[in-house]
C-alpha positions, -999 to +999 in steps of 0.1 A: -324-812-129-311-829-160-325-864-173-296-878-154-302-860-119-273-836-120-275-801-113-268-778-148-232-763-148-236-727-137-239-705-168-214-678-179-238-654-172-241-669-136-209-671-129-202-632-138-227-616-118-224-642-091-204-621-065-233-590-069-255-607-051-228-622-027-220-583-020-255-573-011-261-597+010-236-595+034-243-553+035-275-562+042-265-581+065-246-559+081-265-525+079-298-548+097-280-552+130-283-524+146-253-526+170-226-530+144-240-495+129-243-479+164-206-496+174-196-476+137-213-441+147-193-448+180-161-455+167-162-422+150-177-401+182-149-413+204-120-400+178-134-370+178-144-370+216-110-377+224-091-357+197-112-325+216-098-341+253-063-344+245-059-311+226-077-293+252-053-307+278-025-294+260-015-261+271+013-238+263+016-201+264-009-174+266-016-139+261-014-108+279-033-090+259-055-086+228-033-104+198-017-079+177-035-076+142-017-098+120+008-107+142+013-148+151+027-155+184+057-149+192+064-124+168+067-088+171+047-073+186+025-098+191+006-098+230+007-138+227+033-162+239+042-202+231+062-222+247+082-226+213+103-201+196+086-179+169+092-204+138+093-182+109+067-191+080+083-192+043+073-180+011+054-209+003+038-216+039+059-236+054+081-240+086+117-222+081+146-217+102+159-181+094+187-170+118+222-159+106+246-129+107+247-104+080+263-073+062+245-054+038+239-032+013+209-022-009+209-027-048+187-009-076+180-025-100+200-052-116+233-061-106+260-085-091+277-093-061+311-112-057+336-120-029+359-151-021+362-170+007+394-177+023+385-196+052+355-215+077+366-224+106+338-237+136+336-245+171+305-264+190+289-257+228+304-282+250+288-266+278+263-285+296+231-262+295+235-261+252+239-224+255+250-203+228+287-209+222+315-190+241+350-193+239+353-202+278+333-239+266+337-249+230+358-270+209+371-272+173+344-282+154+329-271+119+291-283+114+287-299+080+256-272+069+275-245+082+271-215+058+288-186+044+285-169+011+264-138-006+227-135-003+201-114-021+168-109-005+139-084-007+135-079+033+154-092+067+120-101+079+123-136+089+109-163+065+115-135+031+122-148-005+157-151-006+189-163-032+223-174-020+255-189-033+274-203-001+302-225+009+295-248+037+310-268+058+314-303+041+289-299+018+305-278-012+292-250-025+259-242-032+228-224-048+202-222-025+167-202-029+134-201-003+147-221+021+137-257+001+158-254-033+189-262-040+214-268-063+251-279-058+285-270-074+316-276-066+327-300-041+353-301-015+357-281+016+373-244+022+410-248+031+438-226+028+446-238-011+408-244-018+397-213-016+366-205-034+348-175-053+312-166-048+290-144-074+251-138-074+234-118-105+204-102-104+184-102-136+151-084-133+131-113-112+158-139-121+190-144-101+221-168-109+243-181-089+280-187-099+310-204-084+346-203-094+384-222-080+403-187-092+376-156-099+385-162-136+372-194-148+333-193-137+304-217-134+267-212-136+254-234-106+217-229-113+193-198-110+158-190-089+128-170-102+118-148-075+083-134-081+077-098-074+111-092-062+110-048-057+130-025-071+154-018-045+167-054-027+193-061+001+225-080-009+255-088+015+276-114+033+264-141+058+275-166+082+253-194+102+260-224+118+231-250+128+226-272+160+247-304+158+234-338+166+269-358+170+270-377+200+244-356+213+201-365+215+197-332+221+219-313+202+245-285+206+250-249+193+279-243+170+290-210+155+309-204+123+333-181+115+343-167+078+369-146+064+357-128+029+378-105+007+379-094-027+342-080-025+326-061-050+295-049-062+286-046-101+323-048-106+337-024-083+350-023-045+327-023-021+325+014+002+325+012+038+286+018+043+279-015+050+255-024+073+255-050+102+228-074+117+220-107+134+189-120+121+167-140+137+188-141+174+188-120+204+215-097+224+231-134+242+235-145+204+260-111+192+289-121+171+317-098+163+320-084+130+356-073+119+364-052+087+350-030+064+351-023+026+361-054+009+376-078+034+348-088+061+355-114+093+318-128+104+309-150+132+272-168+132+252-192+146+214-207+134+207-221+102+187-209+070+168-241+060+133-261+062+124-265+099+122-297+110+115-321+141+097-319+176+114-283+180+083-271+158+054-278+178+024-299+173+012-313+138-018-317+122-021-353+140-007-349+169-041-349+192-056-375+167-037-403+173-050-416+206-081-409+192-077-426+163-060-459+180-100-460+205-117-459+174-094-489+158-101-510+187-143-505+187-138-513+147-117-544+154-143-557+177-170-552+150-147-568+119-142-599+143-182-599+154-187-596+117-175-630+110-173-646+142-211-639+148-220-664+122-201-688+137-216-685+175-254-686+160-248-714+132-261-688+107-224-695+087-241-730+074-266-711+061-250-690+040-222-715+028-257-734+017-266-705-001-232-693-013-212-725-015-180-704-028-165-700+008-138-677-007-164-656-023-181-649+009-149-638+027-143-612-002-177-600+004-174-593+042-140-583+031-155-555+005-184-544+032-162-540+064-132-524+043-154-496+028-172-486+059-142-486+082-128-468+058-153-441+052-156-438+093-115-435+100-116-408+072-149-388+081-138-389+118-103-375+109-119-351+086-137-335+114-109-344+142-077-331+124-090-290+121-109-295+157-075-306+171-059-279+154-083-249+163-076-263+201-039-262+200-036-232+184-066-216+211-050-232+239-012-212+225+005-241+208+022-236+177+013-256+150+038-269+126+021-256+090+009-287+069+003-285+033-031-293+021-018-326+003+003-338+036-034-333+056-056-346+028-027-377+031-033-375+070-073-381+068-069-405+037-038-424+056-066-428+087-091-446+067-067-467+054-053-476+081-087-484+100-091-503+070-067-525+062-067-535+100-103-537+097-096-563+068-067-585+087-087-588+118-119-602+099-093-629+087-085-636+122-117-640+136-122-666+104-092-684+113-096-684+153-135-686+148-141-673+185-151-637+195-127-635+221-098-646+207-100-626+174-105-596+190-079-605+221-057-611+191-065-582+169-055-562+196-022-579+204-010-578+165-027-543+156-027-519+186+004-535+210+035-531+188+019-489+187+020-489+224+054-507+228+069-490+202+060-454+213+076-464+248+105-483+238+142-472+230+175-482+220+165-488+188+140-510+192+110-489+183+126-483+149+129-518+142+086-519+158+075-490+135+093-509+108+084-547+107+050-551+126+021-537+120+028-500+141+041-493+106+010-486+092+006-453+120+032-440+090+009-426+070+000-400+104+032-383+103+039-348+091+068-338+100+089-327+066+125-342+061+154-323+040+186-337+035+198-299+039+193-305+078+214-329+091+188-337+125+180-373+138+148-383+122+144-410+152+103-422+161+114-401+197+118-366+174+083-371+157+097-393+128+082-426+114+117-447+101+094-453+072+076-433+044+036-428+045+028-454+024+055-481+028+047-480+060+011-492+051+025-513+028+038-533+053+005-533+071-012-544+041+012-575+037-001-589+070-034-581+060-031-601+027-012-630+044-043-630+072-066-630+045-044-656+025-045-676+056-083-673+067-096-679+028-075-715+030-089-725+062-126-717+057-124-739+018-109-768+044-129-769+072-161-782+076-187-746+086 
């Protein structure tokens, strides 16, 4: 005390390390009561308890035999069945689509490829059943990915490096290598006076792509690096034509149909030894293939592309989210008991008398039940995401492939999201004050718009998975998007509306208003 009776201002040095010992005391706190650090090993037991239930309720497929060595299911040869289509892997692991028609010829060495295309014309399925199209039930319709144009590639072998300059069907032309790069060139569709010129150059392991209005005037579009590429490659013609989504959920099978001429090979006419095939689809999927030498006529249907959507099996999160969403509810119940617990015994008097700074005390429960929801949502996924997968995969699902960085995003985006919701629920229970009503509301705000959302349609679980808090499950989703696939990338198809981390952004934003909210109240009210 001073000579006048006040207490000495705090001292700088005070007033630095002042929220240390804030810190530790609330982790003490919370690490000495035993049932908050069972309710955390429990949290993380039932994600990974019911991870293992739901993938091992999910089956699909089997085998009939011994898998072949090396051999996924589904392939050739292979003993083992899915329920899926084989889904072809690409040359840098990931999903592809790799169906189309194709004439060929091999190449030694280096060497270049030309033709022009005079027309692509399409129809579309209108029958019912979304069979492969026929001319007893289609329409006029040309798909705007539909492709057609020359193609260099060191195998037919689904999934195979690849290079291609093609027209398409709304699209332009373009250069297009391994399924995920591209490059554009000219615009405009193929019509009777836009006709365009194709040309592909091989250059050891390098291959350009080239485009031209008249076969005089040419343009580079870009080139692809195509490691290891053998001596001896396959170059040729091809036609696809992908499912189309207009007006239909579902989707409908088109086919495409192109007319080439003025084909040659390192300069010169092309001889009749072509050969024909239909990669990638079965004897109910033939197309006719009229001409030979330098003037072709080819029909196809699939796509060659990323893979994309529900039609590619289970993810690396599908069997964690319900999981996930028991463990978020045990670890809203401790954030709430965290606070609220204080309040039911009177202890929160005693540690405003110790730490007057209200605001500093809510960071410090803030800091303590942040990290260690954290570190359980992300251990538990850690252990649940590869469990999940080894099920699925044992039980014959196929598993869409997931690069290391989207699953290290997957088991990061799980912490985080127990997390932040860890965070805004602790400003509830400081704002409501009452056990049952935090949690009753944590639950509402957190967990509901989730459940709604996942059930809802006509649009309104976009808008859920957008504004409310469901937009934090975001950061779980892995399936890829290309803007070389036109496909309805709708929360029903296995899509979030938004991106990984906006849509925790928007999670954190309630959190901080919460927090906002609760830090007010407690530096107004009396404890």
């Amino acid at each position: 005390m001073t000579a006048t009776g006040t207490s000495p201002r705090p001292t700088r040095e005070r007033r630095r390390g002042g929220f240390g010992p804030v810190l530790r005391a609330e982790w003490t706190k919370f690490r000495t009561v035993r049932g908050w650090v069972i309710g955390l090993v429990v949290a993380a037991v039932l994600c990974v308890a019911f991870t293992f239930l739901v993938a091992n309720g999910n089956h699909e497929g089997g085998c009939t035999g011994p898998p072949a060595p090396g051999s996924g299911p589904n392939s050739p040869g292979s003993t083992c069945y899915t329920g899926h289509p084989f889904v072809p892997t690409g040359p840098n692991g990931e999903a592809v689509a790799d169906s189309y028609r194709f004439v060929e010829q091999s190449l030694t060495g280096n060497g270049t490829l030309t033709a022009r295309v005079t027309s692509l014309t399409g129809v579309i399925s209108t029958n019912p059943a979304n069979v492969a199209p026929s001319l007893a039930h289609t329409r006029p319709e040309l798909a705007g990915w539909a492709k057609a144009g020359v193609v260099l590639t060191p195998s037919t072998k689904q999934g195979s490096p690849y290079a291609a300059v093609m027209a398409t069907g709304s699209h332009g032309i373009h250069f297009q290598d391994d399924y995920t790069y591209d490059q554009p060139g000219l615009p405009g569709a193929i019509t009777n006076s836009s006709q365009r010129w194709l040309r592909l150059t091989r250059t050891g392991d390098t291959l350009s792509g080239y485009d031209s209005p008249n076969g005089i005037t040419w343009t580079q579009i870009g080139t692809a690096h195509l490691a290891g590429l053998p001596a001896t490659v396959i170059v040729g013609l091809f036609v696809t034509s992908p499912v189309s989504f207009q007006g239909s959920s579902s989707g409908a099978p088109t086919q495409a149909t192109a007319t080439f001429d003025h084909i040659t090979l390192n300069g010169h006419a092309v001889s009749n030894d072509w050969q024909s095939h239909s990669i990638g689809t079965g004897p109910q999927d033939f197309y006719p293939t009229l001409g030979s030498g330098n003037t072709f006529v080819l029909s196809g249907s699939g796509d060659i592309a990323p893979a994309v959507g529900l039609a590619g099996g289970d993810t690396a999160s599908s069997s964690l989210l319900f999981g996930l969403i028991v463990a978020l509810i045990v670890l809203i119940v401790l954030a709430t008991m965290f606070i609220t617990g204080e309040y039911r015994r009177g202890l929160i008097r005693t540690t405003f008398t110790a730490t007057p700074q209200r605001g500093r005390v809510l960071a410090a429960k803030a800091v303590v039940i942040g990290v260690v929801a954290f570190v359980v949502g992300a251990l538990a996924a850690a252990v649940a995401v590869p469990l999940g997968e080894h099920i699925l995969n044992a039980n014959g699902n196929y598993i869409f492939p997931a690069s290391a960085l989207t699953v290290a995003r997957i088991i990061a985006g799980s912490g985080a999201l127990v997390a932040v919701t860890a965070l805004a629920v602790l400003a509830l229970g400081t704002i409501l004050r009452k056990s049952a009503g935090a949690v009753t509301a944590g639950i509402v705000v957190f967990v509901l718009p989730y459940v709604i959302g996942s059930v809802a349609s006509g649009g309104a679980d976009e808008w859920l998975f957008r504004l409310t808090p469901a937009a934090g499950f975001s950061v779980l989703g892995a399936f890829p998007r290309s803007a070389l696939v036109s496909y309805p990338y709708t929360f029903a198809n296995g899509y979030y509306p938004l991106a990984p981390w906006a849509g925790l952004a928007v999670l954190c934003a309630y959190a901080a208003l919460a927090l906002g909210v609760g830090t007010y109240l407690l530096r107004q009210r009396d404890a």
